[in-house]
FIKEGU-719956 format. One record per atom (N, C-alpha, C): y, x negated, z. Coordinates in steps of 0.1 Angstrom, whole numbers, plus 5000, padded with zeros to 4 digits. Example, Ala and Ser with C-alpha at 12.3 -4.5 7.8 and 13.67 -1.06 7.14 Angstrom:
BEGIN
494348685078495548775078496748685078497848725071498948635071500048715079
//
This chain:
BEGIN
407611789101407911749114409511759116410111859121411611889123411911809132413411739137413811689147413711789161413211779169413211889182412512029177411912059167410912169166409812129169409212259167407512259166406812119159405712129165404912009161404212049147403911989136403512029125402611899120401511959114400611899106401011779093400811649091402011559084400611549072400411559059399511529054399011409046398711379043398311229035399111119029399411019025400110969010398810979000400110998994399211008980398510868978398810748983399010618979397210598987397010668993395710629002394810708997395010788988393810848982393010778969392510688976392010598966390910578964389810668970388310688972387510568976386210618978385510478985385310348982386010328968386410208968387810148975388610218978389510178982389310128999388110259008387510259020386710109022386110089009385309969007385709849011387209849005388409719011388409699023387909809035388209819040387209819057386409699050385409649055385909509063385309489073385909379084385109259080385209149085384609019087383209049092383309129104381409179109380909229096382109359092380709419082380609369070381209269064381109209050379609119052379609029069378708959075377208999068377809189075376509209076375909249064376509299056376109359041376009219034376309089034375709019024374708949036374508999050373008919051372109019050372609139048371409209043370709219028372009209019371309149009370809029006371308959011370508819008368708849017368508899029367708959034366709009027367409119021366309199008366109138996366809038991366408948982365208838985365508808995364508679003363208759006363108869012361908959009361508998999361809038990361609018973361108978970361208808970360908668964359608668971359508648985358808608995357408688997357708838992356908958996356809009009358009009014357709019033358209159037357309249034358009389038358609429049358409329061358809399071360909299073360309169063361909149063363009209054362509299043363309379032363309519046362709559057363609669061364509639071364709489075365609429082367009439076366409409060367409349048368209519045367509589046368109719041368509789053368109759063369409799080370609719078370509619074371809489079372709599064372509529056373109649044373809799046372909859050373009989048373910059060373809989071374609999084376209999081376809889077378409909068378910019060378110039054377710149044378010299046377210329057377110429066378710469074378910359081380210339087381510349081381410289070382610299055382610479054381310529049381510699046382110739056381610789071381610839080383110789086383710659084385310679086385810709078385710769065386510759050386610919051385810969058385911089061386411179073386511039080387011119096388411079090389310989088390210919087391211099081390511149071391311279069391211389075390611429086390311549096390911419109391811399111392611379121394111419118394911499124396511579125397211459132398411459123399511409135400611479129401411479149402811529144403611419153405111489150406311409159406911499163407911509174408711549182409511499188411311529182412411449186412511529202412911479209413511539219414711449232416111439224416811579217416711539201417211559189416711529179418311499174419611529184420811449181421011409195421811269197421911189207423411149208424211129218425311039218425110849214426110749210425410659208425410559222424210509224424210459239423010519249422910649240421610739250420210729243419710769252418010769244417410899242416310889234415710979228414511009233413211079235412011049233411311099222410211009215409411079205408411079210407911189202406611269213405611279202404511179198403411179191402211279196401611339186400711409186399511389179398011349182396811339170396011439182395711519167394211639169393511579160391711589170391011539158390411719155390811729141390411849137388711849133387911719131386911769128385611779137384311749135383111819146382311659149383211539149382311439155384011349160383111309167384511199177384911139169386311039169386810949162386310789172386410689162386510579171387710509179388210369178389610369185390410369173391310429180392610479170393810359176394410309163395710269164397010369162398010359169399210449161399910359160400810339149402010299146403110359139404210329145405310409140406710359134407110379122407910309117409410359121410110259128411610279132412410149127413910229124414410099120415109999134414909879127415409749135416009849146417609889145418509919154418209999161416610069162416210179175415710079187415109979182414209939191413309849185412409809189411109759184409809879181409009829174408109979167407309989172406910079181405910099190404310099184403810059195402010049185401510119198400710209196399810289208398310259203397210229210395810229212394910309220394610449213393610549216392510479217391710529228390410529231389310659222388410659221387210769214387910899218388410999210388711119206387911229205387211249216386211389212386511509199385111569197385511659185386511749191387611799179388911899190389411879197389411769199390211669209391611659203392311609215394011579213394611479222395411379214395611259222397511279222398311259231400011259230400111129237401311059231401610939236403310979233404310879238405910929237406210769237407610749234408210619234409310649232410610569238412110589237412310529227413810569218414310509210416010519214416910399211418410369217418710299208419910349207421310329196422910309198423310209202424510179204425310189193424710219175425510259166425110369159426210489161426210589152425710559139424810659137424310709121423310799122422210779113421010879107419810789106418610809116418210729111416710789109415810709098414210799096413410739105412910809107411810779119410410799115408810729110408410749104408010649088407110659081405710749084404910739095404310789099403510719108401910669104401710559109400110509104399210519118398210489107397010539117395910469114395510369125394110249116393210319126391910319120391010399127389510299128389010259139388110169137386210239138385210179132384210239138383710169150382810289156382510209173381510069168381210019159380509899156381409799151382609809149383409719143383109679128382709789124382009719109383509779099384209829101385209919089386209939098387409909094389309949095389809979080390010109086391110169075392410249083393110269072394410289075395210419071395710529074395810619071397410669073398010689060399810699060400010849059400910899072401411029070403011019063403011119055404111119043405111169047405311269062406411339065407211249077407911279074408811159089410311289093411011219103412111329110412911199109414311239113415611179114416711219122416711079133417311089148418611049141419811169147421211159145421911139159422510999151423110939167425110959164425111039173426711119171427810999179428810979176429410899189429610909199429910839206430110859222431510949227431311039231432111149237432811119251433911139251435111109266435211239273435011239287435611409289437011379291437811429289439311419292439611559300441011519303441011599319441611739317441311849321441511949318442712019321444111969315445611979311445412139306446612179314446512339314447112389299446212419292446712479281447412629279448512649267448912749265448812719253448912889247448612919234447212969230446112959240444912989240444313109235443113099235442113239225442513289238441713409236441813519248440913499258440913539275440513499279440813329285441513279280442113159285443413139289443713189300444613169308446113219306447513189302448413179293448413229281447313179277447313209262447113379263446113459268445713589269447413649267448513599273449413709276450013679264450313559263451213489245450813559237449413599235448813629222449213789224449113849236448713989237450914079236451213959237452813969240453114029225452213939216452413939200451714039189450314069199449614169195448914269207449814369210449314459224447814509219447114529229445714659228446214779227447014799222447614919219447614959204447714789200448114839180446914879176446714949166445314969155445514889143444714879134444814909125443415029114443515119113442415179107441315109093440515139094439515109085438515209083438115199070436815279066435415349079435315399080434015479088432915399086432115309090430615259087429815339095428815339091427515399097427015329113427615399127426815369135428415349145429315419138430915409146431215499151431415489168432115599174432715719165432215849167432715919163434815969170434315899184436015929191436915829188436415739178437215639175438115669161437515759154438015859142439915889145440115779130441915819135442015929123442416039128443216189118443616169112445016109112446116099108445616019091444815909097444815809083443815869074442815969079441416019070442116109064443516219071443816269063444816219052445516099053445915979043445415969031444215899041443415839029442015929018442116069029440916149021439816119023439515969033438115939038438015949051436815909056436815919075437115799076438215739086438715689092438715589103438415489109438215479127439715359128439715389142440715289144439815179150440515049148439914879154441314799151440814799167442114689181441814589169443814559171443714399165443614309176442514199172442114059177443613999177443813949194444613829191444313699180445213629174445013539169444413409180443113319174442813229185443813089179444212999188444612909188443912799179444912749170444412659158445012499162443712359159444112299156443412179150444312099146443112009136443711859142442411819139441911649143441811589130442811469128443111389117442811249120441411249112441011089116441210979103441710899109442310769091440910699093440510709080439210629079439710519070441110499066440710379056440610239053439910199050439510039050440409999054441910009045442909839053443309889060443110009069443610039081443309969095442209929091441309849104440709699101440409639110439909509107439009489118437709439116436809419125435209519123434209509129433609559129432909619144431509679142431009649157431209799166430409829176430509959182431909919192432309809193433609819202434609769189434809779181436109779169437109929171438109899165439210009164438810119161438310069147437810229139436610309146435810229153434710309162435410369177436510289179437110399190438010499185438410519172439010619164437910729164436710719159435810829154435410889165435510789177434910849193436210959197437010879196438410949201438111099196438111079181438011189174437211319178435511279182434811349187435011399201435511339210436011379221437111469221438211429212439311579208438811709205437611689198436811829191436211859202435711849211434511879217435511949228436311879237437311909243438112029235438612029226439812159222438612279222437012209215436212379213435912409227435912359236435512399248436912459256438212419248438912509255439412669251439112629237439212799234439812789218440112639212440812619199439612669189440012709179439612689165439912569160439312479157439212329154439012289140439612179133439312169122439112029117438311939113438211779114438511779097439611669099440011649083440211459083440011459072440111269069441411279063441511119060442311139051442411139040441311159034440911149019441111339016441611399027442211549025441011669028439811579028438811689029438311719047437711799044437311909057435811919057435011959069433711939069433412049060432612049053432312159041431312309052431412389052431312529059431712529072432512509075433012509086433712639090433912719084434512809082436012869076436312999080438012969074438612879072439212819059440312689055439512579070438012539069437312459078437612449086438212559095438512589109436912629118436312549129434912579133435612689147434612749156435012759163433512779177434012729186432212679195432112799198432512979202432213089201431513129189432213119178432213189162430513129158430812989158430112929146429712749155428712789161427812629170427612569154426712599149426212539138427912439130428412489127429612439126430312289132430412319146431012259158429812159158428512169153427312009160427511959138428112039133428111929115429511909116430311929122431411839123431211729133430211699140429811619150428811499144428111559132426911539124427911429111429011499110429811399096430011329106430711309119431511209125430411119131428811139130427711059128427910919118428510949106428210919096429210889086430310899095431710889086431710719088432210679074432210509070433910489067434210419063435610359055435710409043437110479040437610529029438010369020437610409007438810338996440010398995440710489003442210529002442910409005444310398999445510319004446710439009446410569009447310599015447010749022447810789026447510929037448211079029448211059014448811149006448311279006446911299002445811379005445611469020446011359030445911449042447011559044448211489039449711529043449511679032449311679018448811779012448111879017447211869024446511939031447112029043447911929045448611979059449512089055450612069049451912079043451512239038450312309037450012389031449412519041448912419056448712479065450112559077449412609086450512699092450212629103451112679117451312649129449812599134450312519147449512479151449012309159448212309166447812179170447512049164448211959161447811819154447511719163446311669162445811569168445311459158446311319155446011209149445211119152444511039149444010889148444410799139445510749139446010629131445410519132444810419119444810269117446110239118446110139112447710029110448010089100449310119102450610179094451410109090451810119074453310039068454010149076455410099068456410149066456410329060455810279051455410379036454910539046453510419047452810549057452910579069453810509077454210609088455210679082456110689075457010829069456510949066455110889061454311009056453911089066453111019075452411069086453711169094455211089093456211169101456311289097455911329081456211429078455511559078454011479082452811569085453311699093453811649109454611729115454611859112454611969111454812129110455912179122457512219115458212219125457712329135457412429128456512529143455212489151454512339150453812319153454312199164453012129171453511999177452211899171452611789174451411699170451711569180450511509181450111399189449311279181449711169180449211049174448810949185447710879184446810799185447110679177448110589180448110479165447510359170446810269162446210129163447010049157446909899165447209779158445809699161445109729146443609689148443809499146444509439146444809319146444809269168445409339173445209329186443609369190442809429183441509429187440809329180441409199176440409109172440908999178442308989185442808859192443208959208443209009212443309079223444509039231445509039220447008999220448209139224449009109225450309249228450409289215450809439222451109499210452409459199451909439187453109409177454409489174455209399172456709489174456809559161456309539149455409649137455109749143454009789158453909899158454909979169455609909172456509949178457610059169458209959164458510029153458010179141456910149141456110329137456110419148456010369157455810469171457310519169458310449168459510489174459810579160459410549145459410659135458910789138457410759144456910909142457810949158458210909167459011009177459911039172460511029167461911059157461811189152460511209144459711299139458911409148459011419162459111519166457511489172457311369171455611299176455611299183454411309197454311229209452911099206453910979202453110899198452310799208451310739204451210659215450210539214450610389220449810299211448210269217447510259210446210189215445810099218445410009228445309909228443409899233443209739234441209749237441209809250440409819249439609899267440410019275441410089261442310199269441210319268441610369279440010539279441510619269440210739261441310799258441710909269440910929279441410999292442710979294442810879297444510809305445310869293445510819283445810839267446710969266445311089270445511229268446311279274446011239291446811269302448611179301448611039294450011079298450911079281449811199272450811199263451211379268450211409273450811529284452311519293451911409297453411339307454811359300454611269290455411219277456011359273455111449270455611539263456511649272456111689282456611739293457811689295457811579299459611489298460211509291459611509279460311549261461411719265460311789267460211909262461511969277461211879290462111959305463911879295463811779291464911699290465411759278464611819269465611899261465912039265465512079276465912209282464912319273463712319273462212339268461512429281460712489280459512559289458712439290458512309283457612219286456612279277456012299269454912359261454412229246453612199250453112119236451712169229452612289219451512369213450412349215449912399228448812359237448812319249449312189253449612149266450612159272450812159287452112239293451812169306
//
């Protein structure tokens, strides 16, 4: 049972294959009733000689009996499946699961219970009660599931108590396969600030890039099977002694990366409205916003690492590579608190990369590590910080003259820094480090350009 795929057949536990003695347990208060008044029945006709009370004695008996096989056997010719739909969520939104039972075999079932196991923080666990199931019959029932906290969660096994129409036998039947609802953070749209430096196709950027690389350059390569023959460059086949074709160089697309501080003493508090959960939101909103404007995107911690296939040096891109762009969405599901004490690893990381867009999420910064962070910086690049004083999100006090102080380091450093405080959208945020930076950039006698926004 995939999240949002096909419905699929869930098969047994192992744990319930316990044969008819196990079915036997699984006799009610009616039919235990009735099987020891039938024996006692057929005993008392015994003694007594009363033939017509030993076939009383051997109905009352034999009736539980009957009931026990005939559910012990339907109980495994009944199918279930599940169906996420969507099978990833923002946190805050709902889901629906979509249950499925086919009775696969050639006599009705009786009433069916369903129950479905969800953890605490979806909801409460839904219990559904089927009525009689014709043979080939199919019953669908759905229920919402909501999550105000990002993560991963199983959904599943699902049980199945199946009663006979006499009330003589309940048994219980565990499917082994379950699915898992990923609840992503909650996403900001921020406002659509005219970018330059863009892939092709987007605006500014088309001429920047094309200024740098005309449709005019080639570069030749090898001949493959199924390539314009008028595309054949002379010059190089006779070079190279092989056939030849010319292929336009691609502008380069616009790179940038989102640096989110996950580490413990960075933050204090917990909770879907804490610091660090408006950092990982933030986070996911920068990504989602730059792939939608045309960036090559790249989510880094500070522990130095990058979402693993993400592509080039973990660069995703929402053209190139979707799959990419929803598992960098998928870690930021599930990203927890680093054991780092410092941001050495990221800066590493950086320091090694080329031009391009920086977008921070700072916890609370020393001394130490705001220098570091200042030096992240790439002088051909621009960057933008997001810093917290996660101590104001647990007394809902002014900003500390500590972060005053880092802010005025990293602008020193070529930053457009800017502080966070509770209940700020990062909309506003985005838009006036846009502002900020434009002032920056007219007042140094600049085009106004923040490797990206303009």
């Amino acid at each position: 049972m995939t999240p949002g795929g096909p419905a699929a057949s869930a098969g047994p536990d192992s744990k319930e294959a316990g044969g008819m003695r196990a079915a036997l347990g699984g006799l009610t208060t009616r039919g235990r009733s009735f099987l020891a008044a039938g024996v006692a029945a057929a005993v008392c006709a015994y003694v007594l000689g009363q033939s017509d009370l030993l076939r009383v004695g051997l109905l009352l008996a034999v009736l539980p009996l009957i009931c026990v096989t005939v559910l012990y056997r339907t109980r495994y010719r009944v199918a279930a499946s599940r169906r996420l739909s969507p099978g990833r969520v923002p946190a805050g939104s709902e889901a629906r699961v979509h249950l499925r039972m086919d009775n696969v075999s050639r006599m009705p079932t009786g009433l069916l219970m369903l129950q479905d196991h969800v953890p605490y923080v979806l909801g409460p666990r839904p219990r559904f009660v089927l009525d009689r199931v014709e043979a080939g019959g199919r019953r669908e029932v759905s229920y919402r599931v909501r999550s105000d906290l990002r993560g991963r969660y199983p959904l599943g096994p699902l049980q199945l108590r199946l009663n006979d129409p006499f009330g003589m036998c309940e048994l219980t039947r565990s499917f082994s396969a379950f699915d898992t609802l990923t609840v992503i953070p909650r996403t900001e749209s921020l406002p659509a600030v005219r970018l330059a430096g863009e892939a092709s196709g987007y605006g500014d950027g088309r001429q920047r890039s094309l200024a740098l690389a005309g449709d005019d350059d080639i570069i030749p390569r090898a001949y493959r099977y199924g390539d314009d023959l008028r595309r054949v460059h002379w010059r190089s086949t006779a070079r190279y002694g092989e056939l030849m074709v010319r292929r336009e160089e691609q502008p380069q697309r616009a790179r940038c990366t989102v640096l989110l501080d996950t580490r413990r003493l960075a933050y204090q508090g917990a909770g879907p409205d804490s610091a660090f959960e408006w950092a990982v939101s933030g986070a996911a909103s920068a990504l989602t916003h730059l792939l939608e404007r045309g960036f090559a995107v790249r989510l880094l911690t500070d522990t130095g690492s990058s979402v693993p296939g993400a592509g080039a040096e973990g660069f995703a891109s929402s053209q190139e590579s979707v799959e990419s762009a929803g598992l960098m969405m998928d870690t930021l599901a599930v990203v927890d608190h680093s054991d780092g004490a410092g941001l050495s690893r990221a800066h590493d990381v950086l320091r090694g990369g080329g031009e391009g867009l920086l977008v921070a999420f700072f916890g609370d910064l020393d001394e130490e590590q705001a220098a570091l962070a200042a030096r992240m910086r790439q002088r051909s690049g621009s960057a933008v910080a997001f810093v917290m004083d996660s101590g104001t999100w647990l007394t809902g006090g002014a900003v500390a003259g500590a972060l005053d102080d880092r802010l005025r380091q990293l602008r020193e450093a070529g930053w457009t820094a800017l502080a966070v405080t509770p209940g700020t959208r990062l909309a506003d945020l985005w838009q006036q480090a846009a502002r900020e930076r434009t002032g920056e950039s007219s007042a140094a006698g600049t085009n106004g350009s923040w490797g990206g926004w303009s």
